[in-house]
C-alpha positions as CSV (number, residue, x, y, z in Angstrom):
1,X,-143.1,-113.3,40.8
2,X,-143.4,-110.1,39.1
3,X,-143.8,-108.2,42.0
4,X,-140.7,-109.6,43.6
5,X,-138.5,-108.3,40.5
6,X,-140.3,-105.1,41.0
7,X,-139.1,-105.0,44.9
8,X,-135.6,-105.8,43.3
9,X,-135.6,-103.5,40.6
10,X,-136.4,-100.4,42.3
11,X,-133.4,-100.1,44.5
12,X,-131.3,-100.7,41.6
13,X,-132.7,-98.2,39.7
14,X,-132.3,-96.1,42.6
15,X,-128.7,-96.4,43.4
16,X,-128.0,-96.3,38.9
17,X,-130.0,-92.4,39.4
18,X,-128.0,-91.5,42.2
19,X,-124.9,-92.7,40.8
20,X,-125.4,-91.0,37.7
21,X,-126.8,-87.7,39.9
22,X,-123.4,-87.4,41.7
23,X,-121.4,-88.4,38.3
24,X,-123.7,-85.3,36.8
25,X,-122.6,-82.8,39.8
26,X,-118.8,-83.8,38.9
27,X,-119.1,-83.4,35.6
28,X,-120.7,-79.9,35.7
29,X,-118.4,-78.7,38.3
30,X,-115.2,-80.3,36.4
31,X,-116.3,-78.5,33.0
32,X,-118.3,-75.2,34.6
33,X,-116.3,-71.6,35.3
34,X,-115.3,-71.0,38.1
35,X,-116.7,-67.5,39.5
36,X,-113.9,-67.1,42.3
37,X,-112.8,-63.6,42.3
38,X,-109.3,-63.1,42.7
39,X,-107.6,-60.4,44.9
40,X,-105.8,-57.7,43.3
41,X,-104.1,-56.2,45.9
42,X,-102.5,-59.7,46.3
43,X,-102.2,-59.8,42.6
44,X,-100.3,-56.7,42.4
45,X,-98.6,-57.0,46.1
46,X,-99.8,-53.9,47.5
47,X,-99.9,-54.2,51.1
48,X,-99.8,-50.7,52.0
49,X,-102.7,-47.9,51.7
50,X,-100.4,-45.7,49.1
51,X,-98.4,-48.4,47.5
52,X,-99.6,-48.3,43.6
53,X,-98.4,-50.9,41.5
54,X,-96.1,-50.4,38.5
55,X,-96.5,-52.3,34.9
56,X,-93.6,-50.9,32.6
57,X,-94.3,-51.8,29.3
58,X,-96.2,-55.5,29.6
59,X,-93.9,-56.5,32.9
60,X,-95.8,-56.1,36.7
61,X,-92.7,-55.1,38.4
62,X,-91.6,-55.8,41.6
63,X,-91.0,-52.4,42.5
64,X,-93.8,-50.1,43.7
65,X,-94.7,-46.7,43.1
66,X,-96.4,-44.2,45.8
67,X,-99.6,-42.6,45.3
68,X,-100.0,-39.5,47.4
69,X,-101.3,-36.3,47.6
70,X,-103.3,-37.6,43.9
71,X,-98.9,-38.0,42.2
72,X,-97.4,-40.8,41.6
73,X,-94.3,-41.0,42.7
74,X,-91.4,-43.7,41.6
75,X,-88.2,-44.9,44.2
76,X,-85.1,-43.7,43.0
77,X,-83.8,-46.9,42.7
78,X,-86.4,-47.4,40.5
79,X,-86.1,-44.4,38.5
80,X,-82.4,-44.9,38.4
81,X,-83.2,-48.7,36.5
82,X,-85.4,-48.5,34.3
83,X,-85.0,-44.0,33.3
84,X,-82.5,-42.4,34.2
85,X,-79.6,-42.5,36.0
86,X,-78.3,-38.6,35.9
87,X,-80.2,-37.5,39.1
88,X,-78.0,-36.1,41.6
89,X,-79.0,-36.5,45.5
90,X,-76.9,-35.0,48.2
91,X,-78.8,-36.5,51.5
92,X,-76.5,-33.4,53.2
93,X,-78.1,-30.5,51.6
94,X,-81.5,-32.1,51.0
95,X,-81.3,-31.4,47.2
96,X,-82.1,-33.4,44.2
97,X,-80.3,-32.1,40.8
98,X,-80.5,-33.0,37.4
99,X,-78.2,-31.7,35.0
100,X,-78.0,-31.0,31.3
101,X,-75.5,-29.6,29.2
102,X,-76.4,-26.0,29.8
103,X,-77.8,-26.1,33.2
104,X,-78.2,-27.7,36.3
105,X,-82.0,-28.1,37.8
106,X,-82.4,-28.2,41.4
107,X,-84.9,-29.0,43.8
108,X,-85.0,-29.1,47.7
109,X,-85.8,-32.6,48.8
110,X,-89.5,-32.5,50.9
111,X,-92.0,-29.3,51.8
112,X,-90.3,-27.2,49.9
113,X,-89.3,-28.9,46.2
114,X,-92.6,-27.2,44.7
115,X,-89.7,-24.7,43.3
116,X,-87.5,-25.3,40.4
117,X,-84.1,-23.6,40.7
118,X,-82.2,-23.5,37.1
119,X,-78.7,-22.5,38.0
120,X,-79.6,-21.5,41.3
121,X,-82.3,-19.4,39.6
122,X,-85.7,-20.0,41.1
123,X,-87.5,-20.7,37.6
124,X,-89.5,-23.2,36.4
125,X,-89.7,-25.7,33.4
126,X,-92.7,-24.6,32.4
127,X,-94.8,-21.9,32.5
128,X,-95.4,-22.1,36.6
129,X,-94.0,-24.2,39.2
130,X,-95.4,-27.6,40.0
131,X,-98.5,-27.4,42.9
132,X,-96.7,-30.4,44.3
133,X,-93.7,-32.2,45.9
134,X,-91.2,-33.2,43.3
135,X,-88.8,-35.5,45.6
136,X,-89.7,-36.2,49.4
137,X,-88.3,-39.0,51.5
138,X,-90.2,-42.0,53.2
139,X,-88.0,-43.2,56.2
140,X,-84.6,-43.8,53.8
141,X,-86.3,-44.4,50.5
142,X,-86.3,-41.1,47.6
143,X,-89.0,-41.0,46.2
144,X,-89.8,-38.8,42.8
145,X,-92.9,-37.6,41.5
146,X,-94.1,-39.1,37.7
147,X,-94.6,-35.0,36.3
148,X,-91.2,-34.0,37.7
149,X,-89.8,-37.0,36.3
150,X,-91.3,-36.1,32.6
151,X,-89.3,-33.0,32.3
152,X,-86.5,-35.3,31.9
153,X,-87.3,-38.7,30.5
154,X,-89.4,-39.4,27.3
155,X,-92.1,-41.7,28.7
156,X,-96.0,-41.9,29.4
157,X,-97.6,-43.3,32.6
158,X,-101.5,-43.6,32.8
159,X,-103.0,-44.2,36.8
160,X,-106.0,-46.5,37.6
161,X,-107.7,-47.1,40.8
162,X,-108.9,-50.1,42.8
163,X,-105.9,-50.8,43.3
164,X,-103.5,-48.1,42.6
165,X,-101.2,-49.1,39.4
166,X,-100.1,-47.1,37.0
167,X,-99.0,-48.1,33.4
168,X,-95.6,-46.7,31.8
169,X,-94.1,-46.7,28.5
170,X,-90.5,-45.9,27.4
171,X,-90.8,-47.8,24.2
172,X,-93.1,-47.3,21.5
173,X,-93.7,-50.4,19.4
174,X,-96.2,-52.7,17.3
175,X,-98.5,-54.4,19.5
176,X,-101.3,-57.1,18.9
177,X,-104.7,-56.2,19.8
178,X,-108.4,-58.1,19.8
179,X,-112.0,-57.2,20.5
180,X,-113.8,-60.1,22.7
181,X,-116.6,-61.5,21.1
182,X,-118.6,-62.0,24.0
183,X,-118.9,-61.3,27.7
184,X,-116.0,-63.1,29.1
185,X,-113.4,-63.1,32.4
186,X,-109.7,-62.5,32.2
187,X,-108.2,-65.4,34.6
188,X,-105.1,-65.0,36.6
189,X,-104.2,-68.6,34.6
190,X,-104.7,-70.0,31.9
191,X,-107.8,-72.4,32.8
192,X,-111.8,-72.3,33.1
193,X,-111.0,-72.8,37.9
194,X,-108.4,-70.2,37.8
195,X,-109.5,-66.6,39.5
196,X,-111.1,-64.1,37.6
197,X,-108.9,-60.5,37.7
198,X,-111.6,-58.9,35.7
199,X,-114.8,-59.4,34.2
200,X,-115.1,-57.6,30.6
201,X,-117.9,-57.0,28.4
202,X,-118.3,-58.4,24.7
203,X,-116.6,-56.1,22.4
204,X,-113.9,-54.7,24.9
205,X,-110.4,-54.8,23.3
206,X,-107.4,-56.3,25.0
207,X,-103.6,-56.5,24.1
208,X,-102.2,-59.7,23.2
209,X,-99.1,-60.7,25.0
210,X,-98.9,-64.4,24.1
211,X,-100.5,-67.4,22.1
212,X,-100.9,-70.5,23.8
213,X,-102.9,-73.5,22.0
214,X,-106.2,-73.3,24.1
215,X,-105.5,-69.6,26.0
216,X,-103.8,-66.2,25.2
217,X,-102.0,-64.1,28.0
218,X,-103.5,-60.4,27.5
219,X,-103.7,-57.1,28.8
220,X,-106.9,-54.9,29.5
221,X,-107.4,-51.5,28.7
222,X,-106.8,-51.3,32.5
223,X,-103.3,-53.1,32.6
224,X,-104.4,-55.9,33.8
225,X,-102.3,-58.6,32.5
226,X,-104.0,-62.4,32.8
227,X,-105.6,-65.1,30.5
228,X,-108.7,-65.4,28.2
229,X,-109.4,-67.9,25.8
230,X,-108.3,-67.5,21.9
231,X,-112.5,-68.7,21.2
232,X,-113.9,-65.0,22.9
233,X,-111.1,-63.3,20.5
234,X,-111.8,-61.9,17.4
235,X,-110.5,-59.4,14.6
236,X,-106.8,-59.5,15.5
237,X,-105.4,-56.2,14.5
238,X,-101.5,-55.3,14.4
239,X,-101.1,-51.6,15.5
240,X,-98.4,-49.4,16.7
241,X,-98.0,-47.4,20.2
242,X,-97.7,-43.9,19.4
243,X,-95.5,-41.8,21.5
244,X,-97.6,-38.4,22.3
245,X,-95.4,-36.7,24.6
246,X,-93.3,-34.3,22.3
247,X,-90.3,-34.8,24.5
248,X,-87.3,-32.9,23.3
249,X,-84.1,-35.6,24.0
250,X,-81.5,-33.7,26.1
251,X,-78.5,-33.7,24.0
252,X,-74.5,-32.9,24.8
253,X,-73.1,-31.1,22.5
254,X,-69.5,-32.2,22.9
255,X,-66.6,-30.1,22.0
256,X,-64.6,-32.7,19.5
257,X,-61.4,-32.3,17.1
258,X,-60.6,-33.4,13.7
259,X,-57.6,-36.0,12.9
260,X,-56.2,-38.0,15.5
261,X,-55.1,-37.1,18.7
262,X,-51.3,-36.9,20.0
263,X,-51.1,-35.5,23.7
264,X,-48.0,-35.5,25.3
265,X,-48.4,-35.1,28.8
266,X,-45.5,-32.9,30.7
267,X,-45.0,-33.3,34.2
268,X,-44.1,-30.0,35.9
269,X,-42.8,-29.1,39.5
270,X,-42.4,-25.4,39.1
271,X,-43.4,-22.8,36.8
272,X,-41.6,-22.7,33.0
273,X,-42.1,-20.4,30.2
274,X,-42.4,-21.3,26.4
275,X,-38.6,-21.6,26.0
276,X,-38.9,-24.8,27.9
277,X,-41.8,-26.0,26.2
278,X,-40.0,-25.8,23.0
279,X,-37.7,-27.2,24.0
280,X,-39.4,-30.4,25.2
281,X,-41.3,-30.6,22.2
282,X,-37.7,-30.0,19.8
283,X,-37.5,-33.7,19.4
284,X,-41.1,-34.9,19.0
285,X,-43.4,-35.3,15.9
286,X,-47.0,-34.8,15.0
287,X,-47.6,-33.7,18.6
288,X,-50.9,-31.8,18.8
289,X,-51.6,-31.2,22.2
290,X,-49.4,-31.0,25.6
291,X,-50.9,-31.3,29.1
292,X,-49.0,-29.7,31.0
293,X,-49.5,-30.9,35.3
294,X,-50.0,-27.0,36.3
295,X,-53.3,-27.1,39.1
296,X,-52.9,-29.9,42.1
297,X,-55.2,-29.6,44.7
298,X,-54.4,-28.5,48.0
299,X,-57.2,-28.6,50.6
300,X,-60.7,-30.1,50.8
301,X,-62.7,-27.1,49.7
302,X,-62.1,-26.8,46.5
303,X,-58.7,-24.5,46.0
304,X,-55.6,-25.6,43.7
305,X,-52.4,-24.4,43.4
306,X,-51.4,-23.4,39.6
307,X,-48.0,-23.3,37.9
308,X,-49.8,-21.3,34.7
309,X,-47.8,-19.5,32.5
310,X,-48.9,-17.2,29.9
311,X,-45.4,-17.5,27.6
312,X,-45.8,-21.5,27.8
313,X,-49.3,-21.0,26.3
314,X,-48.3,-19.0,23.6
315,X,-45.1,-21.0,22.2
316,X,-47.6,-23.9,22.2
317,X,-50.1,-21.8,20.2
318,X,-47.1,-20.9,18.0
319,X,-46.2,-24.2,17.1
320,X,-49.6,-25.2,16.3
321,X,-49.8,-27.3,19.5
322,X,-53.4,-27.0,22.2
323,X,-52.5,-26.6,26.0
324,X,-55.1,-29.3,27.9
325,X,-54.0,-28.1,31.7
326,X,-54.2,-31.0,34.2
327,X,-55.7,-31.0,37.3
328,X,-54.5,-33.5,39.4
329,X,-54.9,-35.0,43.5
330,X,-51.6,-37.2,42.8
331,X,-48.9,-35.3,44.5
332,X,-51.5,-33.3,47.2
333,X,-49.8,-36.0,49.8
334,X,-46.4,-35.3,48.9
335,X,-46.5,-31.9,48.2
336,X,-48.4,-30.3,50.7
337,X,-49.1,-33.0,53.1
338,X,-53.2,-33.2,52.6
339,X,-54.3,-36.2,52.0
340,X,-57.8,-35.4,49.6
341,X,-61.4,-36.9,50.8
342,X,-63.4,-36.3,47.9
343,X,-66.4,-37.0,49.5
344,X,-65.9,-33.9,51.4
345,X,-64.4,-32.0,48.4
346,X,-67.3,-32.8,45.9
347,X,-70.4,-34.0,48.2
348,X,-70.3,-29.8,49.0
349,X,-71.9,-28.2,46.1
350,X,-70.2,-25.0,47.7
351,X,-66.5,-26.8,46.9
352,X,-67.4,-27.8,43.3
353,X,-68.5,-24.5,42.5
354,X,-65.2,-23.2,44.3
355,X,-63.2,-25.9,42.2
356,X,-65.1,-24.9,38.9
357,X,-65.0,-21.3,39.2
358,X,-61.1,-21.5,40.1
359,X,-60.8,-23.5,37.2
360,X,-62.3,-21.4,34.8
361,X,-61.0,-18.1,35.7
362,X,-57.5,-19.9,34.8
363,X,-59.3,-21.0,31.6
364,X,-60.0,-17.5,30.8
365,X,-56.9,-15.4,32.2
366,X,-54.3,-18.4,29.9
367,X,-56.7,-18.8,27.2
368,X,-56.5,-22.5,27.6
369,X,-57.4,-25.4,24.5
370,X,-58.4,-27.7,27.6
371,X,-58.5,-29.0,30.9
372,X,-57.8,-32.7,31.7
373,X,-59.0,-34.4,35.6
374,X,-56.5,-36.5,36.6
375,X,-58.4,-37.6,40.3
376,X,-56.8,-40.8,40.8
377,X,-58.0,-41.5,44.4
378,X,-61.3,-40.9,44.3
379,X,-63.1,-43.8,46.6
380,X,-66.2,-45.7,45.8
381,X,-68.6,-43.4,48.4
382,X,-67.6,-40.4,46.4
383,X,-68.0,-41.6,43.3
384,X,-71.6,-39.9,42.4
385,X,-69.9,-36.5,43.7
386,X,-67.5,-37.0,41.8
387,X,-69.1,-37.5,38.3
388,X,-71.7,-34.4,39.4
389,X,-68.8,-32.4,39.2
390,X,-67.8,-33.5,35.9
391,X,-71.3,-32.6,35.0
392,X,-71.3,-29.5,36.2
393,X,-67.6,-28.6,35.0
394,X,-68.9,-29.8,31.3
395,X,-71.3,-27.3,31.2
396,X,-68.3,-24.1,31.6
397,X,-66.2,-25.7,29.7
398,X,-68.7,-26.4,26.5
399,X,-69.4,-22.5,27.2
400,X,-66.1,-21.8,26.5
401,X,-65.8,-24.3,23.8
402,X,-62.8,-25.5,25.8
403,X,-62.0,-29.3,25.9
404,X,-62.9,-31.6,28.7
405,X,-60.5,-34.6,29.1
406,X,-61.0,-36.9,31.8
407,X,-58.0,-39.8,32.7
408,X,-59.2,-43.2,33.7
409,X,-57.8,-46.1,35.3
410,X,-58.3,-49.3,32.8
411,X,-61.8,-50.7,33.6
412,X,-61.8,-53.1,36.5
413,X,-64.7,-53.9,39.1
414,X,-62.6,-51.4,41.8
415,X,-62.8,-48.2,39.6
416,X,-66.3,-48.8,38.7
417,X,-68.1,-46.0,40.4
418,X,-65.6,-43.6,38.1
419,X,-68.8,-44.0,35.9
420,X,-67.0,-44.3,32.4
421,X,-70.6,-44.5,31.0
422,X,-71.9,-41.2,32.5
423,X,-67.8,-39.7,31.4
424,X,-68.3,-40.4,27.9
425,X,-71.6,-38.8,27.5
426,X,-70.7,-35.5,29.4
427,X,-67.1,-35.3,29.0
428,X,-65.3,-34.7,25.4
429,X,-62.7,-37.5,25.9
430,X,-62.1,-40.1,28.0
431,X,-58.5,-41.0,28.4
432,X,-57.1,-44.9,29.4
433,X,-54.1,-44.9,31.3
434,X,-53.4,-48.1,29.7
435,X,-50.1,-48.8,32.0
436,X,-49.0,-49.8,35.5
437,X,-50.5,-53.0,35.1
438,X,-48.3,-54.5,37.1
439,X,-46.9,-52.0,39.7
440,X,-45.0,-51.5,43.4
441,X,-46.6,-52.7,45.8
442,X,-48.7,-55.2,43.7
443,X,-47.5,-58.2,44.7
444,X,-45.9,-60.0,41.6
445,X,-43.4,-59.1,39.0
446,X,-45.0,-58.2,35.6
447,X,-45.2,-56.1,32.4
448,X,-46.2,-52.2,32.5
449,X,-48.4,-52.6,29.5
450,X,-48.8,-56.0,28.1
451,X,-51.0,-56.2,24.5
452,X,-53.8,-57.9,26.3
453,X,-54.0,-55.0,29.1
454,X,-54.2,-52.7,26.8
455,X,-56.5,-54.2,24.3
456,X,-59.2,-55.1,26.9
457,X,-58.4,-51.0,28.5
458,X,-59.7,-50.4,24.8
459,X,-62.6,-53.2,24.4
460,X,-64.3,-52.4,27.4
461,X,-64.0,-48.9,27.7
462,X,-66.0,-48.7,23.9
463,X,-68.3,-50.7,25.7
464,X,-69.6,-47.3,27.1
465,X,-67.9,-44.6,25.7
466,X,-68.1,-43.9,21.9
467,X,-64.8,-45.3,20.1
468,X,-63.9,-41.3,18.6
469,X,-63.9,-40.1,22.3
470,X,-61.2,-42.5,23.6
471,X,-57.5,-41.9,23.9
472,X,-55.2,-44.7,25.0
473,X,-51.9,-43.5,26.6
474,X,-49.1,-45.5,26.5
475,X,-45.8,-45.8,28.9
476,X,-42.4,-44.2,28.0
477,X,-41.1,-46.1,30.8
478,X,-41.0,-49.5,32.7
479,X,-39.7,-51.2,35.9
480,X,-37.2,-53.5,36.4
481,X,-37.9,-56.1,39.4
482,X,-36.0,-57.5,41.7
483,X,-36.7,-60.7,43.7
484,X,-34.2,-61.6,46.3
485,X,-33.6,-62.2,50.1
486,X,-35.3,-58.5,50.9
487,X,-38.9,-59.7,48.6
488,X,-39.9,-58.3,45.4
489,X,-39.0,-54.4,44.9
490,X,-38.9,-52.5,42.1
491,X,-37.4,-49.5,39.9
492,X,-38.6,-47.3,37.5
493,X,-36.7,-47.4,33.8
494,X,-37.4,-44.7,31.2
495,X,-37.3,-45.8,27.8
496,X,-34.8,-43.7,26.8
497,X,-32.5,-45.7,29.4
498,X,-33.2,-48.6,28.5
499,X,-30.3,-49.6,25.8
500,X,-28.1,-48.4,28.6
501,X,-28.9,-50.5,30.9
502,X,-29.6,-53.6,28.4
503,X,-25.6,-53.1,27.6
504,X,-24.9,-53.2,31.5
505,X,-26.4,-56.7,31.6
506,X,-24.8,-58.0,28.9
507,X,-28.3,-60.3,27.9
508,X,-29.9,-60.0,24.6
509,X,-34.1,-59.3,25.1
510,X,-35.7,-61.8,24.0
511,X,-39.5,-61.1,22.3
512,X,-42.4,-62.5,24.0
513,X,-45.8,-62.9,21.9
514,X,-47.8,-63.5,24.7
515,X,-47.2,-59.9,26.0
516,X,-45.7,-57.9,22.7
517,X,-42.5,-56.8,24.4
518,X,-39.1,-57.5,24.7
519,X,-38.2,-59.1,27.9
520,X,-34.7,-59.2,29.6
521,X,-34.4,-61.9,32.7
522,X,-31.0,-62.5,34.3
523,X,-29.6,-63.9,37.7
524,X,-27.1,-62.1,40.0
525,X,-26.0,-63.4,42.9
526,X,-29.3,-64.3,44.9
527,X,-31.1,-61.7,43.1
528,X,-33.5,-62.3,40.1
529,X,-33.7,-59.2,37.5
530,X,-36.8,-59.2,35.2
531,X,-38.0,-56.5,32.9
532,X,-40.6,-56.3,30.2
533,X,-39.5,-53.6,27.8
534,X,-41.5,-50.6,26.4
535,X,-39.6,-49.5,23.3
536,X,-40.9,-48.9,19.4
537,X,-41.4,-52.5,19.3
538,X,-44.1,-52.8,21.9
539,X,-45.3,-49.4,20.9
540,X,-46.1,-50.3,17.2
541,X,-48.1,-53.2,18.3
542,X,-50.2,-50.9,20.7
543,X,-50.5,-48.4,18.1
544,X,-51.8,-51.0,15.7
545,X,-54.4,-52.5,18.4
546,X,-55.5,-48.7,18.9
547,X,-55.7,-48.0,15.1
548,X,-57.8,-51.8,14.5
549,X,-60.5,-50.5,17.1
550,X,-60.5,-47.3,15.6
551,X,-60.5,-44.9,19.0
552,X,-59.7,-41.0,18.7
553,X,-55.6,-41.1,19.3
554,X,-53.0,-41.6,21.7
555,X,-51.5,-40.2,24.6
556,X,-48.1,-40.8,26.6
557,X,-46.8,-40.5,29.9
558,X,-44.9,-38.6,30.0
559,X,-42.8,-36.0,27.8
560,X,-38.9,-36.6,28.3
561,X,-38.4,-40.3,28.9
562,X,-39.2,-41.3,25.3
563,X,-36.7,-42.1,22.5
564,X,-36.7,-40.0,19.6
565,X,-37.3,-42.8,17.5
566,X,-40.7,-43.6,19.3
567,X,-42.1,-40.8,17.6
568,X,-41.5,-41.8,13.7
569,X,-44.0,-44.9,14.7
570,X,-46.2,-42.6,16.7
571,X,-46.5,-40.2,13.6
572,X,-47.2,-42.9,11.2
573,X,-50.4,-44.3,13.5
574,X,-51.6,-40.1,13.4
575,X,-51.0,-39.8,9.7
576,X,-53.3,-42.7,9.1
C-alpha cells in the first residue's frame, strides 16, 4: 500500500517542482533588468556618417547638425529658429553677411570663407582668421559653422562622440541636479525592460528633467536625456547654469527724438524752393517734420532721380521744422515707364551700395534731418534683399545721426516678408500707412480708415516694433463709390472738399460707431453713392486710439488736402 502512494506521489511532486520551476523563470524574468542595449544612432536619428545630433537646452531636436572637418556646423534654417535670424545669404554672389549697426561682416560661401571681410575689409573678429569654413553648402542646404556662429549669438555648445551630438545653451537658468547612489542604467523609458542608453557609475551626477512617482526623466553629463529611478538618486541640489561666454550683445543705437511726432508728408512733381514750403506749412500747426517726395527710382541698379532743393531745406530749418526726404518706387511706372524688380535692385550688393551711396551724398550735399523708404511694391522673393538694405542703409544714416523712417503697409499675411520685426530693430521709425483700407480695384465699397483698421495697424505692429518707434499716418482724403450699371468705381475726395460736395447732395452724414466716421449714402438714378468721411471727427478718434497705445506721433498723407481745422485736434494730441 505504501509503496503504491509512493508510485503516486512522486509524479505529483514532480509536476508541483516543475510548475513552480517555470513559475520561478517568470517571475525572475518579469521583475529582473533588462540588459538590452539600445541604439543611439537610432535614438538620436543619425543616419548619415556626419550627421551629429542637436540637444538645445533639454529638447533632442529634430534638426541635425554636421560634423566635419572636427566643426560643427548648424543648417541655416536651423540657425535662423532657434539664433538668429539677421544672416544675409545671396545664393548669386556666394556670400553670407551679417550685419550690425556699424558694419557689415562678410564671408564667401565654401573654400574660401576662412576670410572675414568687415566692410569689404578683409579683417578678422579676432585676433586671426578662422582655420576653417564658416558657411559651405551641402546639395541646397547652408550650412554654418558653431565658432563662426559665436561671433554673433550669446550661446555655448559642448560636442560628444559615439554618436556625434552636441549640447547648446541660449538660456542660462536654475536646474535640478543628483549624484546616483549606485551603479545604475539610464533607460530610454521609464521601466526596469526598457533599453539601456547608458550605463553610469555610482556617484555620477545627472540633471533632473522631470519627477514621476516610481522614475525621473534625466540628463547625463553626456546629454543623454532618458530615465532612472528616483531610489539610485540622492542629494538633490538646486543650481544655476552659468553663462561663461563674455558675449558682448550687439546693440542699435537708434537715432530717436523727443515729444511727439507730426510729419506732414508733401507730395512733389517738380523742384520748389522754401517760398513754397512756407507756404504749405502757412496754415498748419505743431508740424515738426515735412517729407518731402524728392528721390523716385528710375532703373534697376540702384539710381534715383532727386527734386532736392537747398532753399526748401533751409525755410524748414527756419521754421523749426526737420526735412525726412522720401524715397519712393510709386510713380517709377508712370513716370518713367520702369516698372522696379527689387529682386534685381537689392539681391545686387553692387545696387545697394549704388542706392546707399546716392542717397547719402544727397544727405550730405542738403544737410538732411532724414530719409523715409517708401518701397511699396516690393514682392515676397525680395523681401530679404530688401530688409538687407535697410540694414546696410541704417548703418550711414546712424553715422550721420540722420533719421531712418521706413513706411509700411498695415500688417496683413501678404506684406509679411517686409519684416516689421527686423524694421523696428534697425530702423529709427516705423511708419503705418493706416489708410486705403478699402481701395480701387478692391472689390467692395468701404471706408479709407475705419477705427478698427487703424487700431489693429497699431496693435499688431507693437507686436514687433517698440510702441515710441511707431507713427500712424492718417488720410486727408477719401473716396466716394459708385455702384451702378458700369460695376463699382471710385473717386478720390480730399477733406478739404468734402463740405462742398456734402452741400451738392443735399444729405446730412450720418455717424457710424462701428467705423468712427461720418457716412453719406444716397441714390441717383441707377447709381448708388456711398462715402465714409475723414474729417476732425474721425481724426479725433484716431488720435485718441494712437494716444491710448501710446506710439511716437502721427503722420498724414498728404500736405494740402487737409482742412485747417484738422490741425487744432492734431496739435492737441502733440501737446499731450
Amino acid at each position: 500500500m505504501k509503496k503504491r502512494i509512493f508510485t503516486i506521489l512522486v509524479p505529483i511532486v514532480l509536476i508541483i517542482f516543475v510548475i513552480a520551476a517555470a513559475v520561478g523563470v517568470k517571475l525572475i524574468e518579469r521583475f529582473s533588468y533588462s540588459k538590452e542595449q539600445a541604439d543611439l544612432n537610432d535614438y538620436f536619428g543619425i543616419t548619415q556618417e556626419d550627421d551629429m545630433a542637436i540637444i538645445l537646452q533639454d529638447e533632442i531636436l529634430e534638426d541635425m547638425a554636421k560634423f566635419t572637418s572636427g566643426t560643427c556646423y548648424f543648417k541655416l534654417s536651423t540657425v535662423e529658429q532657434y539664433f538668429t535670424d539677421r544672416f544675409y545669404v545671396n545664393t548669386d554672389e556666394q556670400v553670407l553677411l551679417f550685419t550690425t549697426d556699424t558694419d557689415v561682416i562678410r564671408v564667401n560661401i565654401g573654400e574660401a570663407s576662412n576670410t572675414m571681410y568687415v566692410s569689404d575689409v578683409p579683417q578678422s573678429l579676432g585676433s586671426t582668421d578662422p582655420n576653417y569654413m564658416a558657411a559651405f553648402y551641402d546639395g541646397d542646404v547652408l550650412y554654418i559653422s558653431a565658432e563662426y556662429l559665436k561671433n554673433f549669438v550669446n550661446f555655448e555648445y559642448f560636442g560628444f562622440a559615439e554618436p556625434n551630438h552636441v549640447q547648446v545653451y541660449t538660456q542660462w537658468d536654475e536646474y535640478t541636479y543628483a549624484s546616483l547612489s549606485k551603479k545604475t542604467a539610464v533607460r530610454y523609458q521609464g521601466g526596469i525592460k526598457s533599453p539601456i542608453l547608458q550605463e553610469l557609475p555610482a556617484d555620477a551626477q545627472v540633471t533632473i528633467l522631470e519627477e514621476m512617482e516610481n522614475w525621473s526623466k534625466v540628463k547625463t553629463e553626456s546629454s543623454i536625456i532618458g530615465y532612472v529611478e528616483n531610489k539610485f538618486l540622492t542629494d538633490k541640489t538646486v543650481s544655476e547654469r552659468i553663462c561663461s561666454t563674455n558675449f558682448q550683445e550687439i546693440v542699435f543705437h537708434n537715432v530717436q527724438k523727443d515729444g511727439k511726432i507730426n510729419l506732414a508728408f508733401h507730395q512733389l512733381f517738380e523742384n520748389v524752393d522754401g517760398s513754397y514750403l512756407a507756404n504749405a506749412l502757412s496754415s498748419t500747426k505743431s508740424v515738426n517734420v515735412v517729407c518731402p517726395t524728392w528721390f523716385r527710382l528710375n532703373d534697376n541698379s540702384g539710381n534715383f532721380t532727386s527734386l532736392a532743393n537747398t532753399s526748401y531745406v533751409a525755410k524748414a530749418h527756419e521754421l523749426g521744422v526737420e526735412v525726412w526726404a522720401l524715397v519712393t518706387d510709386v510713380d517709377s511706372q508712370s513716370l518713367y515707364d520702369v516698372t522696379i524688380d527689387f529682386n534685381e535692385l537689392l539681391s545686387s550688393s553692387e545696387n545697394r551700395k549704388t542706392l546707399i551711396n546716392g542717397l547719402m551724398a544727397q544727405v550730405d550735399t542738403y544737410e538732411l534731418d532724414g530719409l523715409n523708404i517708401d518701397f511699396e511694391k516690393v514682392k515676397n522673393p525680395a523681401g530679404t534683399h530688401f530688409v538687407q538694405f535697410l540694414r546696410e542703409l541704417s548703418i550711414e544714416t546712424r553715422k550721420r545721426g540722420v533719421v531712418l523712417s521706413v513706411d509700411n503697409f498695415v500688417p496683413s499675411e501678404y506684406t509679411a516678408h517686409y519684416n516689421r520685426k527686423e524694421q523696428g530693430i534697425v530702423a529709427d521709425y516705423v511708419i503705418i500707412m493706416g489708410y486705403d483700407e478699402y481701395y480701387v480695384g478692391g472689390g467692395a465699397a468701404g471706408p479709407n480708415a475705419s477705427i478698427k483698421f487703424v487700431e489693429d495697424g497699431i496693435i499688431n505692429t507693437k507686436e514687433v516694433v517698440p510702441a515710441d518707434k511707431i507713427i500712424n499716418a492718417i488720410p486727408f482724403y477719401t473716396r466716394i463709390w459708385e455702384s451702378g450699371p458700369n460695376g463699382l468705381t471710385a473717386s478720390t475726395l480730399a477733406m478739404s472738399a468734402e463740405q462742398s460736395w456734402i452741400a451738392q447732395t443735399g444729405v446730412s452724414p450720418t455717424w457710424l460707431d462701428e467705423y468712427c466716421q461720418n457716412y453719406v449714402e444716397y441714390q441717383s438714378g441707377d447709381t448708388l453713392y456711398q462715402c465714409w468721411l475723414e474729417d476732425i471727427d474721425s481724426i479725433r478718434v484716431k488720435l485718441q486710439v494712437m494716444q491710448t497705445h501710446e506710439i511716437k506721433g502721427v503722420a498724414s498723407w498728404k500736405l494740402g488736402l487737409e482742412t485747417n481745422a484738422v490741425w487744432d485736434v492734431i496739435e492737441e494730441y502733440v501737446g499731450q
